[in-house]
N, C-alpha and C positions, 0 to 999 in steps of 0.2 A: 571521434566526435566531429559533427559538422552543420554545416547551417539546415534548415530543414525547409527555407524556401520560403517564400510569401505566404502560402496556402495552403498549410500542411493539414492533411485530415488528423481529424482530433476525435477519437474516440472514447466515450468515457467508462467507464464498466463500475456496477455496483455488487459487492457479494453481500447477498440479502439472505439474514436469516430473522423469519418475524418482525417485517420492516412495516407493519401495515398502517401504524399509528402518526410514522414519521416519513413515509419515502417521498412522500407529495410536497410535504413544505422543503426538502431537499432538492426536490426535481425544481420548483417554483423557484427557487435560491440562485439557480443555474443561471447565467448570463443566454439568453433568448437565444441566441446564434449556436449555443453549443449542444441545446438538446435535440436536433435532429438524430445524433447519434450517439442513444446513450443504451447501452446494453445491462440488464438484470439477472443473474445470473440466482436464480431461487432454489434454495438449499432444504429443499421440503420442508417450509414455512409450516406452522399448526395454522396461521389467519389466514388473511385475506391479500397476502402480498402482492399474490399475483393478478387478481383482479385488479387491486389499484394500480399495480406498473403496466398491464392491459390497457385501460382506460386511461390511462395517462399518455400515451405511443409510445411505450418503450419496447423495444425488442427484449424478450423475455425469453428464457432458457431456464427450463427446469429440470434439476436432477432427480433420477428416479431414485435415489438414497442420499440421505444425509454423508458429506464425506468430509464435513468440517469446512473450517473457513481458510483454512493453507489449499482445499481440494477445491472451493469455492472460487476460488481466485485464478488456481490453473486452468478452468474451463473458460474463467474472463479474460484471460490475457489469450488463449488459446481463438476463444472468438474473435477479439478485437485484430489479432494478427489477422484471419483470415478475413477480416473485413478489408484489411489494406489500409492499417493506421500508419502512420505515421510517429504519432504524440498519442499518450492513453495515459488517461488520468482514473487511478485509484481511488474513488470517490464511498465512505462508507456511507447508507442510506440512513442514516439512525441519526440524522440533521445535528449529529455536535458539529461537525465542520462548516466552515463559513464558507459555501460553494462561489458568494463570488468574487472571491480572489483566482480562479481556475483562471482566467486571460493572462494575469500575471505572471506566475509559477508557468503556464504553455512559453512565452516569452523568454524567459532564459534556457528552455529546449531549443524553439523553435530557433534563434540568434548564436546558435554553438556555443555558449555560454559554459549549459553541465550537459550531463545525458539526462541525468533526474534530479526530481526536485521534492523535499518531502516541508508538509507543510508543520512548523512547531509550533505546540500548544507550549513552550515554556518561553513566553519574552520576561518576564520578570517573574517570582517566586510568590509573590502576593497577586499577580494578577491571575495565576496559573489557580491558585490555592480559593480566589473570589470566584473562580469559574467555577467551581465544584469540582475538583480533584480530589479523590482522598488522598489525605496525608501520608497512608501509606505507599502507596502508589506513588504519588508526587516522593518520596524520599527515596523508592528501589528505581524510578524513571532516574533519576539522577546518579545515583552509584553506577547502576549498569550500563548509562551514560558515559559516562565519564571512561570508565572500564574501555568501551565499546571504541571511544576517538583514542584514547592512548593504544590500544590492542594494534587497530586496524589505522591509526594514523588520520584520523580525520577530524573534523571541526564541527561537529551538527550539534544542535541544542536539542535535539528528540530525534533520536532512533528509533523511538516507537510508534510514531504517528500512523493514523488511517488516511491520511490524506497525502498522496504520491503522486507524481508526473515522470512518465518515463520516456525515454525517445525508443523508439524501433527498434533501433541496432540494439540497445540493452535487451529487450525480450526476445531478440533472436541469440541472444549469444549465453544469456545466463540457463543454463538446464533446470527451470523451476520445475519440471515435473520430477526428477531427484528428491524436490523439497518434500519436508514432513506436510503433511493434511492438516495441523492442528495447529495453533498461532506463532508456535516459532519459526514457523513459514517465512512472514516479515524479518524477524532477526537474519534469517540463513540467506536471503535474499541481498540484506545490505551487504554481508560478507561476501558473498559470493562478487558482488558490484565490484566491492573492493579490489577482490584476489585479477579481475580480470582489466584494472586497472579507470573503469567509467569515473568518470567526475560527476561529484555530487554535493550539494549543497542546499540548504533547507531556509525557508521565509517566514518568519510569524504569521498565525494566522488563528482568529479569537475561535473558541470550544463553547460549545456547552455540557452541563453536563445534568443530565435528570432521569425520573426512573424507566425512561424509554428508549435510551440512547444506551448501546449498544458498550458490553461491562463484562469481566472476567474477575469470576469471584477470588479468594486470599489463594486457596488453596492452587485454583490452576495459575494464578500470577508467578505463584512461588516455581512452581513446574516451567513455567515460561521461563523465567530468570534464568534456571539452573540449564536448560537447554540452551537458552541463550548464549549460557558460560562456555558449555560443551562447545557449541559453534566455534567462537572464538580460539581454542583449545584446538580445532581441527584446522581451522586457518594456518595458525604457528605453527605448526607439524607440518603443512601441503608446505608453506612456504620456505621450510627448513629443510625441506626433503627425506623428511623420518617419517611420512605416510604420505596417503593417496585415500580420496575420498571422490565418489562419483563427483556429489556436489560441483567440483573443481573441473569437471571433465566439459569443455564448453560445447554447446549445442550446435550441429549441422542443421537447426531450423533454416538458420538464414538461405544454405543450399539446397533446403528443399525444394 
């Protein structure tokens, strides 16, 4: 971990899937200074995604097949490295997240603080529950929570969040392209954080949540969950030495 300097570039990446309704009041949310560079990364949208991140100046990057939102992400961080980031903030375009708290959460990267930062939709249970969470949701966020700091030894109030700041050195050293293509991407991601030792720590930060904003029905939540568990399940075993999982194998990007 280390300081990242006055003027570290900050790069933002969005993995868009049918963001056509909401990427603009998200972009607009942006603190002015930060959207010179902010990267889209479109996941063969049905609308008008990409028109609007077009028209908007966003640097847009479109896949020529659907490869999920785990495959969505490794083409955004894949970008943003080769742009020469520094700081890359995980931002979902489906405006639940409060974008401008982004200064803050870069601030404890940029000051050697953590390597990342994920921002928590849970400060209290009732205010979590007034945003529009479902209760089911809001109930398995919490068990696999909880699961997730005792397993892996850490203190975060959402493990699950869409809104992330990483520093450099973590996307050079964690092997996300190992990662699954489909949402337990983010779980295997905090693990992997874990096993290679990055500090991380997470900030409140208010949600919304309505029929545009960006949702994982019962059934693939429950698939998430149980993948989630598996993760965890491989961690103990890498870290016990009773297997070996790519996952764990650290990336020579950084030597690229």
């Amino acid at each position: 971990m280390s300081d990242t300097g006055n003027n570290p570039k900050v790069v933002i990446v969005m993995p868009a899937y049918n963001a056509a309704s909401t990427v603009e009041n998200t972009v607009n949310d942006i603190p002015e200074e930060f959207r010179s560079d902010i990267i889209l990364v479109d996941d063969c949208s049905k609308d008008n995604t990409v028109e609007i991140a077009e028209r908007l100046g966003l640097t847009v990057i479109r896949h020529e097949k659907n490869t999920g939102y785990g495959g969505n992400q490794k083409t955004c961080y894949d970008a943003a490295l080769e742009r020469g980031a520094d700081i890359v903030v995980m931002l979902h375009p489906d405006y639940q997240y409060d974008s401008r708290l982004i200064p803050f959460f870069i601030g404890f990267i940029q000051k050697g603080i953590c390597d990342m930062m994920l921002g928590s939709r849970i400060r209290t249970r009732a205010e979590t529950i007034q945003s529009g969470m479902p209760i089911y949701k809001y109930i398995s966020n919490r068990l696999l929570t909880i699961t997730e700091n005792f397993v892996l030894g850490q203190n975060l109030g959402d493990f699950h969040s869409g809104f992330r700041v990483y520093s450099r050195a973590v996307l050079e050293k964690i092997p996300y392209h190992e990662n699954s293509d489909d949402f337990v991407f983010d779980s295997q991601f905090l693990v992997q954080a874990t096993y290679f030792g990055f500090k991380m720590s997470d900030a409140p930060v208010p949600c919304r949540y309505f029929a545009e904003a960006s949702s994982i029905n019962f059934v693939r939540s429950s698939r998430y969950g149980l993948l989630t568990l598996y993760s965890l399940v491989q961690f103990v075993l890498q870290k016990c030495g009773l297997a070996k999982f790519k996952i764990f194998e650290p990336s020579d990007r950084a030597g690229a």
